[in-house]
PDBQT receptor file of N, H, CA, C and O in Angstrom, charges set to zero:
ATOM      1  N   UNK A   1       0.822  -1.191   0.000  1.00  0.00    +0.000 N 
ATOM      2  CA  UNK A   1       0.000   0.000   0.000  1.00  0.00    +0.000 C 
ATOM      3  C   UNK A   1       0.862   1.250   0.000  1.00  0.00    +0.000 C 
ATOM      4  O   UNK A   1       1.942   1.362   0.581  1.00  0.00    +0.000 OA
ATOM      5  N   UNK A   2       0.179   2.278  -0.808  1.00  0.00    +0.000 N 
ATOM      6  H   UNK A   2      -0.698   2.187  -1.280  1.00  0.00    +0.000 HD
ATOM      7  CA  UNK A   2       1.281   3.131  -0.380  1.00  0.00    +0.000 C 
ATOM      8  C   UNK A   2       0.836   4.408   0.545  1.00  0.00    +0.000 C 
ATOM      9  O   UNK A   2      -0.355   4.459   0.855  1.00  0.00    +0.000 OA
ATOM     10  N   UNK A   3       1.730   5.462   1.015  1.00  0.00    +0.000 N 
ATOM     11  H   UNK A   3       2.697   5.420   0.763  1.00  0.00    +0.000 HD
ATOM     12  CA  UNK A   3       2.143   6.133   2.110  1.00  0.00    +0.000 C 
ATOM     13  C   UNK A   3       0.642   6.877   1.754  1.00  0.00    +0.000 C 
ATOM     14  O   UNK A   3       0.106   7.078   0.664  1.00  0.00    +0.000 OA
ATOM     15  N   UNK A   4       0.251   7.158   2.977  1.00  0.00    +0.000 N 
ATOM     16  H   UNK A   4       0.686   6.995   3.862  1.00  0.00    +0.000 HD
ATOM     17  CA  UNK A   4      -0.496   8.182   3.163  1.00  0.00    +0.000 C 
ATOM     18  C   UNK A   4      -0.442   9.255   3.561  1.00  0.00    +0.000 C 
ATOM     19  O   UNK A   4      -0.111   9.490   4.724  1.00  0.00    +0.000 OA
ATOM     20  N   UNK A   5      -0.859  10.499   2.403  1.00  0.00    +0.000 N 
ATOM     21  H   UNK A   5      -1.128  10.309   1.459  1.00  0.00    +0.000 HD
ATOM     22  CA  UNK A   5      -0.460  11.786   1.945  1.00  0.00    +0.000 C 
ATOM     23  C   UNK A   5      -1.037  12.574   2.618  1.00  0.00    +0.000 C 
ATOM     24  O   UNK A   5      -2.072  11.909   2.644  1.00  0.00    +0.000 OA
ATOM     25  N   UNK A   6      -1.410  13.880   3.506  1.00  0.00    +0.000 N 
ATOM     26  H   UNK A   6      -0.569  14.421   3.485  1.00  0.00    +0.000 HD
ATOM     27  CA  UNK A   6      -2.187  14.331   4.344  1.00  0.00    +0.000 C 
ATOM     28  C   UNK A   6      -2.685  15.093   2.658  1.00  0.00    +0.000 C 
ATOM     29  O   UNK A   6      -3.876  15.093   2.348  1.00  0.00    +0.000 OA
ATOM     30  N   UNK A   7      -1.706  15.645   1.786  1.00  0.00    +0.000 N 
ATOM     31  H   UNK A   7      -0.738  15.645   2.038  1.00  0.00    +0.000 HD
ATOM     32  CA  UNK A   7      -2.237  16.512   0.138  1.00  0.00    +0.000 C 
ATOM     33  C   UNK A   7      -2.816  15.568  -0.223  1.00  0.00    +0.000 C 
ATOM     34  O   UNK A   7      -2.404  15.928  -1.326  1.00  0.00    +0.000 OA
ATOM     35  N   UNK A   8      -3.677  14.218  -0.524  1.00  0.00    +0.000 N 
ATOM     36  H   UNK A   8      -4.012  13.926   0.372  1.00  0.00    +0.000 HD
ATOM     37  CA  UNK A   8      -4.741  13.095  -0.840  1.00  0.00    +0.000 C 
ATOM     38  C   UNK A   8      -5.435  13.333   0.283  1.00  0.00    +0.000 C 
ATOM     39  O   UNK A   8      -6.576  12.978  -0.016  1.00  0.00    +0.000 OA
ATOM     40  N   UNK A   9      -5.448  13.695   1.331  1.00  0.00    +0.000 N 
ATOM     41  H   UNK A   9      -4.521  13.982   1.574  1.00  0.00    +0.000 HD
ATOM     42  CA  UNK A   9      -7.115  13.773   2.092  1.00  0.00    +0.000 C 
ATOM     43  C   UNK A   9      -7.871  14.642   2.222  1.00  0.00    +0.000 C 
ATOM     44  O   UNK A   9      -7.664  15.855   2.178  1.00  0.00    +0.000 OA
ATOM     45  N   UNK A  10      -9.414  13.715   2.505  1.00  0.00    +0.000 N 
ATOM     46  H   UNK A  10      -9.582  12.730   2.541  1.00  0.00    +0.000 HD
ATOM     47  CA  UNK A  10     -10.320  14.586   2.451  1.00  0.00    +0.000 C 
ATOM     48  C   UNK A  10     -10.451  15.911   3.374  1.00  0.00    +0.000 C 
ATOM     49  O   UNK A  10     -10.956  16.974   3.011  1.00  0.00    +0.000 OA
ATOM     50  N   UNK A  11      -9.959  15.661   4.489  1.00  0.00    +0.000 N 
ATOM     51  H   UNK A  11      -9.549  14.798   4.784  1.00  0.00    +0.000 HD
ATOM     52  CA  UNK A  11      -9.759  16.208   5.453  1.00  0.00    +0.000 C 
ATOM     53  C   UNK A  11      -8.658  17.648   5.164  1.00  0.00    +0.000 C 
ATOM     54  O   UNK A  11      -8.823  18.581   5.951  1.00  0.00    +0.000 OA
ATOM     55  N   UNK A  12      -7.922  17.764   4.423  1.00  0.00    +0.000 N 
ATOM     56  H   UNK A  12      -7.789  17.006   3.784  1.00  0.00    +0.000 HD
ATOM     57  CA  UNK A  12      -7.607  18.352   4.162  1.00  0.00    +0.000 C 
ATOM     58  C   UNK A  12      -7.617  19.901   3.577  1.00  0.00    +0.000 C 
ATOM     59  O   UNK A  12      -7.678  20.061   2.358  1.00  0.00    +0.000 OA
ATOM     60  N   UNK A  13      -7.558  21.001   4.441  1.00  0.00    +0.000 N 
ATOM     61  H   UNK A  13      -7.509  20.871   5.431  1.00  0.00    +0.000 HD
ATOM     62  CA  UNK A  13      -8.019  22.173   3.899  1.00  0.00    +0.000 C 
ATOM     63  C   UNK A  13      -7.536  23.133   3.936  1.00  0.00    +0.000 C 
ATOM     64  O   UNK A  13      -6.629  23.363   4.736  1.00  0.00    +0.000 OA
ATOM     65  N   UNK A  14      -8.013  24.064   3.026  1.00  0.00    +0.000 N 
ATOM     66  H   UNK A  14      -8.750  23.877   2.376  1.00  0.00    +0.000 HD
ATOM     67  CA  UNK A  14      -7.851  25.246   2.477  1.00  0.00    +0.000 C 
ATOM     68  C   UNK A  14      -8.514  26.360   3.691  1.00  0.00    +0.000 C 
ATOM     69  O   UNK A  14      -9.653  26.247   4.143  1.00  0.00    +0.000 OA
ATOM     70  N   UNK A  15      -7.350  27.632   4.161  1.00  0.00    +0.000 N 
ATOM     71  H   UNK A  15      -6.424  27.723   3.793  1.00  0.00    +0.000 HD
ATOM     72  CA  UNK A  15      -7.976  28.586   4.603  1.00  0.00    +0.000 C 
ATOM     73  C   UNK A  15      -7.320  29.401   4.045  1.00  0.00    +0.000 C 
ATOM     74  O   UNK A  15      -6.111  29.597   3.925  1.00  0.00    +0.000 OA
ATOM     75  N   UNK A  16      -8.456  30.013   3.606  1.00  0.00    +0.000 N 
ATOM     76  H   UNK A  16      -9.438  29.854   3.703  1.00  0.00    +0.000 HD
ATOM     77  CA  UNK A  16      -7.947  31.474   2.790  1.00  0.00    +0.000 C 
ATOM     78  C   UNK A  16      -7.753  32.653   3.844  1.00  0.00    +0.000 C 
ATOM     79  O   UNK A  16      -6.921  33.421   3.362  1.00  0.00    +0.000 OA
ATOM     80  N   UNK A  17      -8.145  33.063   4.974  1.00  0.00    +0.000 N 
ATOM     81  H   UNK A  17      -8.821  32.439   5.365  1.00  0.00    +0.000 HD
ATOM     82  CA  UNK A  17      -7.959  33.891   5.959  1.00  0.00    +0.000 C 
ATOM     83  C   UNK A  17      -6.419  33.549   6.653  1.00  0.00    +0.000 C 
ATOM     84  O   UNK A  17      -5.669  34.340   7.225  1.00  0.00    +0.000 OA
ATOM     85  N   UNK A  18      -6.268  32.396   6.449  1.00  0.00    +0.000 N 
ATOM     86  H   UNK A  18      -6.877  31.753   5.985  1.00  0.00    +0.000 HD
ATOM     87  CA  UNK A  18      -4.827  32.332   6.952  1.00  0.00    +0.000 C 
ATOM     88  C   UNK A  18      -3.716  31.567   6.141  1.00  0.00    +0.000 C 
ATOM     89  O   UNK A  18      -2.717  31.034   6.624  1.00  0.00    +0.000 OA
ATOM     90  N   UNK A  19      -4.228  31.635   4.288  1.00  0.00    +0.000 N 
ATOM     91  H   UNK A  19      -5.040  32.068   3.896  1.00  0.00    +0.000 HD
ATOM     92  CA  UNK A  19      -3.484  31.350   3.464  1.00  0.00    +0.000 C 
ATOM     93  C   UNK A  19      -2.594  29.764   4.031  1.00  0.00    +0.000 C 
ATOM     94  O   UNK A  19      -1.384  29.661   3.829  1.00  0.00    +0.000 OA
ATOM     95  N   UNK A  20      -3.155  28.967   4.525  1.00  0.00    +0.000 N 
ATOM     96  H   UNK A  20      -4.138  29.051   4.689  1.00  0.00    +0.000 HD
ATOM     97  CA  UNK A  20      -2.680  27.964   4.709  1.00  0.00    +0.000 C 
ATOM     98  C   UNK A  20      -3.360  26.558   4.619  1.00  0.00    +0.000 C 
ATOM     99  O   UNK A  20      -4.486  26.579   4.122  1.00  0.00    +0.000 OA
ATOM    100  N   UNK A  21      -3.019  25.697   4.895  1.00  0.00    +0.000 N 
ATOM    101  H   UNK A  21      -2.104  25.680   5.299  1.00  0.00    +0.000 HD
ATOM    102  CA  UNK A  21      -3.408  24.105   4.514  1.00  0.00    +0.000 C 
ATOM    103  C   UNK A  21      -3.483  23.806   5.890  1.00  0.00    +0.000 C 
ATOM    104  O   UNK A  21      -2.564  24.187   6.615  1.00  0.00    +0.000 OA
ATOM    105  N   UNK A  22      -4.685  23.019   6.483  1.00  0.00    +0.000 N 
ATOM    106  H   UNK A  22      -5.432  22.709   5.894  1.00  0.00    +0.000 HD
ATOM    107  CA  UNK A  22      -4.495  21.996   7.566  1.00  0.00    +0.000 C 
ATOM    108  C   UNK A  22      -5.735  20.837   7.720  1.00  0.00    +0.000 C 
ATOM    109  O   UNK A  22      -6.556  20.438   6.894  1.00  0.00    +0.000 OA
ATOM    110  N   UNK A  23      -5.570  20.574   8.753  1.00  0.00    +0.000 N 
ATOM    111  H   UNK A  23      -4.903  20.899   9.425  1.00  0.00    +0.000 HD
ATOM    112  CA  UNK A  23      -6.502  19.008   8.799  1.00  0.00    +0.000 C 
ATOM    113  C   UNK A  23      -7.897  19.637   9.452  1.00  0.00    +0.000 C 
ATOM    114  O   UNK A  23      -7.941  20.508  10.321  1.00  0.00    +0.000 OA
ATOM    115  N   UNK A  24      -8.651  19.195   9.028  1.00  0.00    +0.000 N 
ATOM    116  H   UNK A  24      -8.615  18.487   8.323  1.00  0.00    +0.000 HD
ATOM    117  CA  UNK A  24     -10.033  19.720   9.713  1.00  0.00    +0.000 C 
ATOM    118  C   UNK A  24     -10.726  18.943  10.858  1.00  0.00    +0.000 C 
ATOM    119  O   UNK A  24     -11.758  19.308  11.421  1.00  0.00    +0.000 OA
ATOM    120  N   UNK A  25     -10.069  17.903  11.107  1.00  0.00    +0.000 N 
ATOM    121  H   UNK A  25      -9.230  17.606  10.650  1.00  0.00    +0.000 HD
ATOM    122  CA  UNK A  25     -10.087  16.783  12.638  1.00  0.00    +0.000 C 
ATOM    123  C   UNK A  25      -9.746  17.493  13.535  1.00  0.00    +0.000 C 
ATOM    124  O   UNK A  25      -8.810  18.278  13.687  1.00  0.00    +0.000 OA
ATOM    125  N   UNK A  26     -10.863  17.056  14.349  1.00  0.00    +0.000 N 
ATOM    126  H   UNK A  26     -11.623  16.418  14.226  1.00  0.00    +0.000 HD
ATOM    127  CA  UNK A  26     -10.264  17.871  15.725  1.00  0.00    +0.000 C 
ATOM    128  C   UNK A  26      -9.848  17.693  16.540  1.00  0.00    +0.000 C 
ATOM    129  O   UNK A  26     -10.329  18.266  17.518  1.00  0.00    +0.000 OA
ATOM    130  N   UNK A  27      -8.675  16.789  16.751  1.00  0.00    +0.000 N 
ATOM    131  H   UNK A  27      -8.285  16.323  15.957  1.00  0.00    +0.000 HD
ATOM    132  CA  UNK A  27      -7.594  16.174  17.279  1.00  0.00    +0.000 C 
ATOM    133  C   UNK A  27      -7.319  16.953  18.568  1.00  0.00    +0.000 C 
ATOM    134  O   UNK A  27      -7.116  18.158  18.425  1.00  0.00    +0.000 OA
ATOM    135  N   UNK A  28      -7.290  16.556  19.536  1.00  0.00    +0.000 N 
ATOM    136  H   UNK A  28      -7.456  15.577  19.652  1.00  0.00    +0.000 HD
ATOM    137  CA  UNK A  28      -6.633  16.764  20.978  1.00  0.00    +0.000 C 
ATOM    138  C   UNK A  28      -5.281  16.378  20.784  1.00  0.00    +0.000 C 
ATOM    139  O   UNK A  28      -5.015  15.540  19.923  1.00  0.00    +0.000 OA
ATOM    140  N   UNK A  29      -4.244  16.982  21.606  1.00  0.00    +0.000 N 
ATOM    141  H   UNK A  29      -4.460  17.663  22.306  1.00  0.00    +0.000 HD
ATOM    142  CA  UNK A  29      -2.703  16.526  21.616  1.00  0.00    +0.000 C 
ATOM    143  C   UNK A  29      -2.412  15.329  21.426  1.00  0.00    +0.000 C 
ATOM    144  O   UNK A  29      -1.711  14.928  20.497  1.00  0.00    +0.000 OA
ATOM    145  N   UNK A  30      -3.157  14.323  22.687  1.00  0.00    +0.000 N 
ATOM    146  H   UNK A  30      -3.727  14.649  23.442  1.00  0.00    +0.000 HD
ATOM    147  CA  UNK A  30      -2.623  12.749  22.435  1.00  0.00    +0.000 C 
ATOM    148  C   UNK A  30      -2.690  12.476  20.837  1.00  0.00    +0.000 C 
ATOM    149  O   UNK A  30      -1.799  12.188  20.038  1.00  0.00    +0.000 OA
ATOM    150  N   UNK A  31      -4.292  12.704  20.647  1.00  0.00    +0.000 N 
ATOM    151  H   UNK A  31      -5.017  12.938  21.295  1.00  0.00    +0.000 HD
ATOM    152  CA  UNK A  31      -4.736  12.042  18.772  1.00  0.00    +0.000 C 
ATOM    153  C   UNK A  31      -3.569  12.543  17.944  1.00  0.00    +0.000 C 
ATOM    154  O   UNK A  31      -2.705  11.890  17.358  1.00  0.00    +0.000 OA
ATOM    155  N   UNK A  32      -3.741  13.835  18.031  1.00  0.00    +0.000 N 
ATOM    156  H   UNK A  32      -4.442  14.365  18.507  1.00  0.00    +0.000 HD
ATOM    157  CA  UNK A  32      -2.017  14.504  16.546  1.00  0.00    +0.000 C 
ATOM    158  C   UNK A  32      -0.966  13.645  17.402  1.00  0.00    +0.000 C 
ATOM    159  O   UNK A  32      -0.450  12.856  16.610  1.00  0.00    +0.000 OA
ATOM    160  N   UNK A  33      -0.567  13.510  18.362  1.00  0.00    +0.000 N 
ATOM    161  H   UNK A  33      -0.987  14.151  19.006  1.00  0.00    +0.000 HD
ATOM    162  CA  UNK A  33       0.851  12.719  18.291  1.00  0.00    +0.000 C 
ATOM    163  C   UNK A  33       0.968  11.304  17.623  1.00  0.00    +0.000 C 
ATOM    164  O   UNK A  33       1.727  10.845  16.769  1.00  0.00    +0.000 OA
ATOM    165  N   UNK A  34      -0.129  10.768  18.377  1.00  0.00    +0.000 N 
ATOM    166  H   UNK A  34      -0.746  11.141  19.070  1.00  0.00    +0.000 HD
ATOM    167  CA  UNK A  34      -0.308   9.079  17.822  1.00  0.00    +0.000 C 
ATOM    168  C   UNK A  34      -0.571   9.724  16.274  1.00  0.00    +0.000 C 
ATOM    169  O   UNK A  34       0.514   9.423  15.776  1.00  0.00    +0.000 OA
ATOM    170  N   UNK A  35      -1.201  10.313  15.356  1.00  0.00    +0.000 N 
ATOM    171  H   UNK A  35      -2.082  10.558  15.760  1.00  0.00    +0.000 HD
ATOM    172  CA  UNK A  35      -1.300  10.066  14.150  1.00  0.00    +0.000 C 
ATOM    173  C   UNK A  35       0.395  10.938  13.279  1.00  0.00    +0.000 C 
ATOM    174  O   UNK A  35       1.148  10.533  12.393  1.00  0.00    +0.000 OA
ATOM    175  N   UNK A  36       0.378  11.786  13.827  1.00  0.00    +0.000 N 
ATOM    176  H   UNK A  36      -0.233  12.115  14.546  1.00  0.00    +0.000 HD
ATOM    177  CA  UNK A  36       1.748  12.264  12.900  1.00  0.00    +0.000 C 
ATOM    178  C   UNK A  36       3.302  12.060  13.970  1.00  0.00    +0.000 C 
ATOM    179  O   UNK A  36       4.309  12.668  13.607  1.00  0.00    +0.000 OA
ATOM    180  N   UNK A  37       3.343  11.414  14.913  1.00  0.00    +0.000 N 
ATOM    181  H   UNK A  37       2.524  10.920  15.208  1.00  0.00    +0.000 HD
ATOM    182  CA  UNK A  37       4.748  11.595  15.144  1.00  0.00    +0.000 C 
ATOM    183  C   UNK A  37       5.637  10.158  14.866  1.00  0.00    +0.000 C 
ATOM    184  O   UNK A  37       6.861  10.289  14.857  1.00  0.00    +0.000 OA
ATOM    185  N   UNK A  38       5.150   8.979  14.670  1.00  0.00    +0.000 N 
ATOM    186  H   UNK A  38       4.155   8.873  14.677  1.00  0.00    +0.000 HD
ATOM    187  CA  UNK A  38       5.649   8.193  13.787  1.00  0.00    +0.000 C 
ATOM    188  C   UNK A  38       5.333   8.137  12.197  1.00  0.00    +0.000 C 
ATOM    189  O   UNK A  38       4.271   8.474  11.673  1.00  0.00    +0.000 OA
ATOM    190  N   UNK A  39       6.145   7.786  11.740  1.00  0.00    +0.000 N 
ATOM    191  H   UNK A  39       7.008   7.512  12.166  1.00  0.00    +0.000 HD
ATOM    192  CA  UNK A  39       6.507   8.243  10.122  1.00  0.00    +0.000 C 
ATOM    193  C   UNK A  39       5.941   6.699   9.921  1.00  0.00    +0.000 C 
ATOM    194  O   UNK A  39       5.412   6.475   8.832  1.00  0.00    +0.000 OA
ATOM    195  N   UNK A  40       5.987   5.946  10.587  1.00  0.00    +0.000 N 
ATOM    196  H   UNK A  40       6.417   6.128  11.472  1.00  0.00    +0.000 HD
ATOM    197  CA  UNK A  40       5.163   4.173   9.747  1.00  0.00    +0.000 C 
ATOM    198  C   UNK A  40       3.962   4.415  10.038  1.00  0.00    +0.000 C 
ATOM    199  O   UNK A  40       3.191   3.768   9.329  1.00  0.00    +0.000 OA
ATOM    200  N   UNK A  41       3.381   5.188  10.909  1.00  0.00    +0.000 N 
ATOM    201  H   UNK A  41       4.007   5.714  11.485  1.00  0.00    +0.000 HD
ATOM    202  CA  UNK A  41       1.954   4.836  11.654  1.00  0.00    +0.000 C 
ATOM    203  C   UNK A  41       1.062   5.476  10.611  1.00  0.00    +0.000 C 
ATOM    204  O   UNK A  41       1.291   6.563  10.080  1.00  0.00    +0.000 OA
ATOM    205  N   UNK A  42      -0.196   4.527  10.320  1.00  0.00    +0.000 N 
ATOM    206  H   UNK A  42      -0.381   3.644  10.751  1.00  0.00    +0.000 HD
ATOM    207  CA  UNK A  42      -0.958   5.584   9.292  1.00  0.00    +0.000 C 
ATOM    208  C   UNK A  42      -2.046   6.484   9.666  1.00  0.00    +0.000 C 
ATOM    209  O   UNK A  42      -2.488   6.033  10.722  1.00  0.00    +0.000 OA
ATOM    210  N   UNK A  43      -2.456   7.139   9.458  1.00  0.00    +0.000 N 
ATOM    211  H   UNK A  43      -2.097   7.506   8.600  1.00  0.00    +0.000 HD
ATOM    212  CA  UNK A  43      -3.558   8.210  10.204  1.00  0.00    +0.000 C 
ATOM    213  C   UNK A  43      -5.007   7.352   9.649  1.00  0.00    +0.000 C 
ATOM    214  O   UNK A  43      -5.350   6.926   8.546  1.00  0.00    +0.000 OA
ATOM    215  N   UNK A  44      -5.791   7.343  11.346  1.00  0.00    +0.000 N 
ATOM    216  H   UNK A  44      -5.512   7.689  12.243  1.00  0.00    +0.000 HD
ATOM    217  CA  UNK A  44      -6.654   6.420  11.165  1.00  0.00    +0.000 C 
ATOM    218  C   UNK A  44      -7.953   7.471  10.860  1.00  0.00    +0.000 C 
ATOM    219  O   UNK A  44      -9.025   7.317  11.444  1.00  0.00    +0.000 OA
ATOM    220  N   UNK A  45      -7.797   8.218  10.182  1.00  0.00    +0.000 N 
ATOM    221  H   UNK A  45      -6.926   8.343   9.707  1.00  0.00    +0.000 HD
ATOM    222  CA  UNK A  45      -8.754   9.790   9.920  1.00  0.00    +0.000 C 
ATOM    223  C   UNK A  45      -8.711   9.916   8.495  1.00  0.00    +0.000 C 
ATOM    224  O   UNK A  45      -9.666  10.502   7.986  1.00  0.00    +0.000 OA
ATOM    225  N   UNK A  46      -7.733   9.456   7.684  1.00  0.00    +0.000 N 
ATOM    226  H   UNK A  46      -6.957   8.979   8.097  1.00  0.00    +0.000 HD
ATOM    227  CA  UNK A  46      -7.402   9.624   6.426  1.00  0.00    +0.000 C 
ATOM    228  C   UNK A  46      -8.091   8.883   5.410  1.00  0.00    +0.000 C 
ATOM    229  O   UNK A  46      -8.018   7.655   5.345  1.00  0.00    +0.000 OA
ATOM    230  N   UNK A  47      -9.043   9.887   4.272  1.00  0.00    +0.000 N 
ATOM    231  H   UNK A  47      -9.102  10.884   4.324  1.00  0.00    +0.000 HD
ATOM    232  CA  UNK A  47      -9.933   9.373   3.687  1.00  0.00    +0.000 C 
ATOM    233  C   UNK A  47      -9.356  10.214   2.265  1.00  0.00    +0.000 C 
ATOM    234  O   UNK A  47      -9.034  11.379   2.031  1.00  0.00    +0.000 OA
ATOM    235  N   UNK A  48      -9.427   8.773   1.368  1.00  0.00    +0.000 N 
ATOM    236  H   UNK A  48      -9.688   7.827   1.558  1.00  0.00    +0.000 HD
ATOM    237  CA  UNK A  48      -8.967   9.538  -0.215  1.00  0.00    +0.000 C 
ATOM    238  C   UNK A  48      -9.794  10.554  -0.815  1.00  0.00    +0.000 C 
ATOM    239  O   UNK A  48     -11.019  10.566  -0.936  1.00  0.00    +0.000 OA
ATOM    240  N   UNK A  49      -8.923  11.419  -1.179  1.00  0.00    +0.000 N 
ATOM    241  H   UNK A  49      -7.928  11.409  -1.080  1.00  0.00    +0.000 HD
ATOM    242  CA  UNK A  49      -9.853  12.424  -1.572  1.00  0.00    +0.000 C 
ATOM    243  C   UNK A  49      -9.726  12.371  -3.098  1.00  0.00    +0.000 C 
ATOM    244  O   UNK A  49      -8.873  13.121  -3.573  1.00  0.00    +0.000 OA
ATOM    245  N   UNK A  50     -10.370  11.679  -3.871  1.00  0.00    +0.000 N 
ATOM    246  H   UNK A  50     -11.062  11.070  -3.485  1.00  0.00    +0.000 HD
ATOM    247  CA  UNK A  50     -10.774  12.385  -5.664  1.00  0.00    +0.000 C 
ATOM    248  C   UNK A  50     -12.090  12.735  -6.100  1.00  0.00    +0.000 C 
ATOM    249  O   UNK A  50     -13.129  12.727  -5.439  1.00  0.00    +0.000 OA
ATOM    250  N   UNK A  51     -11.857  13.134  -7.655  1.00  0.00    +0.000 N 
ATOM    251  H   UNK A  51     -11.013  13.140  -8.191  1.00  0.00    +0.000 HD
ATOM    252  CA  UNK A  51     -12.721  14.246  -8.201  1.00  0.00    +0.000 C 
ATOM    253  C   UNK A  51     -14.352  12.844  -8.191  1.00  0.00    +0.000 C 
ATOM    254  O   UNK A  51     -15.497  13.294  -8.179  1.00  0.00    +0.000 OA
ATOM    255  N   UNK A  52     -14.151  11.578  -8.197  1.00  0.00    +0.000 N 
ATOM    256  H   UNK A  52     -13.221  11.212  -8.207  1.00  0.00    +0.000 HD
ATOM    257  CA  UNK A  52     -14.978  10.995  -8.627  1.00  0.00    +0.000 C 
ATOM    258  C   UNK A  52     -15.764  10.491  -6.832  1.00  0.00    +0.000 C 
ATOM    259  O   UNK A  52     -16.688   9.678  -6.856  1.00  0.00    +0.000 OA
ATOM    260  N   UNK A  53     -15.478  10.827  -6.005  1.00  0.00    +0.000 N 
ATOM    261  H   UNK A  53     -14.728  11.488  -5.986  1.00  0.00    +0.000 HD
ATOM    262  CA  UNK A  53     -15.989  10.153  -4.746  1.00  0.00    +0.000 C 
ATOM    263  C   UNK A  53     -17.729  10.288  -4.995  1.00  0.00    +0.000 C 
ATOM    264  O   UNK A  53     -18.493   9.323  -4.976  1.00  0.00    +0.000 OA
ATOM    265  N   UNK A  54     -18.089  11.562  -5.202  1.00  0.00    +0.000 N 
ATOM    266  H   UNK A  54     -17.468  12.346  -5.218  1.00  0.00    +0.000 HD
ATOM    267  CA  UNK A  54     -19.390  11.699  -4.713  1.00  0.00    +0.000 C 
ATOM    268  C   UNK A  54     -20.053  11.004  -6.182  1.00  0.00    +0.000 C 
ATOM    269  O   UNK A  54     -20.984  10.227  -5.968  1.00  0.00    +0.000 OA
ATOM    270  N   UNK A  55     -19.690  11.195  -7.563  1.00  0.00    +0.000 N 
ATOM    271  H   UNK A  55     -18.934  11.826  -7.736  1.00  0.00    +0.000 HD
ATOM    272  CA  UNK A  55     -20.251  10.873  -8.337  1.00  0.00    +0.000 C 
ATOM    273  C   UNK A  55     -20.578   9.279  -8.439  1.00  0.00    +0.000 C 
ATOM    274  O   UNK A  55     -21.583   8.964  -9.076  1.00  0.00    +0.000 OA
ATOM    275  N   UNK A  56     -19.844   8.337  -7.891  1.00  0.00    +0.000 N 
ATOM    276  H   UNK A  56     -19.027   8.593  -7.374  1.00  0.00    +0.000 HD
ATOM    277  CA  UNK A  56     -19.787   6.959  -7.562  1.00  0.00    +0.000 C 
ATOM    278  C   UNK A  56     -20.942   6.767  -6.656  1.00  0.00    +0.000 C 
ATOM    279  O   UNK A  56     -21.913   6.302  -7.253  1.00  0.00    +0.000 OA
ATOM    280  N   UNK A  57     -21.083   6.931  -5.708  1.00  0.00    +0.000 N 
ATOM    281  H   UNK A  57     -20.294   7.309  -5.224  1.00  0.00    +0.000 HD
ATOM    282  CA  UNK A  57     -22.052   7.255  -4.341  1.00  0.00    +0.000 C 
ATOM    283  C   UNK A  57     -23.620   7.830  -4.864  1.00  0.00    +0.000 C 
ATOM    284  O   UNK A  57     -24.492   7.862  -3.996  1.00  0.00    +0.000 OA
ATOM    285  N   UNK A  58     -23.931   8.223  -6.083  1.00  0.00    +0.000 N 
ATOM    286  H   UNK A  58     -23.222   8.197  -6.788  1.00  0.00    +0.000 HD
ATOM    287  CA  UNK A  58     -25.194   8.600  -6.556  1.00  0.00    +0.000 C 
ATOM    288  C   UNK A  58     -25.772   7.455  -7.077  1.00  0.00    +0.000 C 
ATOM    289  O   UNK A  58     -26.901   7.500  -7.567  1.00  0.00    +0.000 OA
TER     290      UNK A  58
């Protein structure tokens, strides 16, 4: 399988007020450590994000 990209998730967002990218989970300290401070561990929040998700689902 391969690595999981936080730029492939859904979760992933855009703020234009603060011109930046972040996760939209609302993670308490413990949750962000267990998901990003090992580099093998995969984030159990991480959902693929493409152009075809919702059109499949109709």
């Amino acid at each position: 399988m391969s690595a999981q990209r936080c730029e492939d998730c859904w979760n992933y967002n855009y703020d234009e007020e603060a011109d930046e990218y972040y996760c939209r989970m609302d993670l308490d300290e413990d949750e962000y450590y267990r998901a990003f401070a090992r580099k093998d561990s995969r984030c159990r929040y991480f959902l693929q994000a493409d152009d075809y998700y919702l059109p499949r689902h109709q």
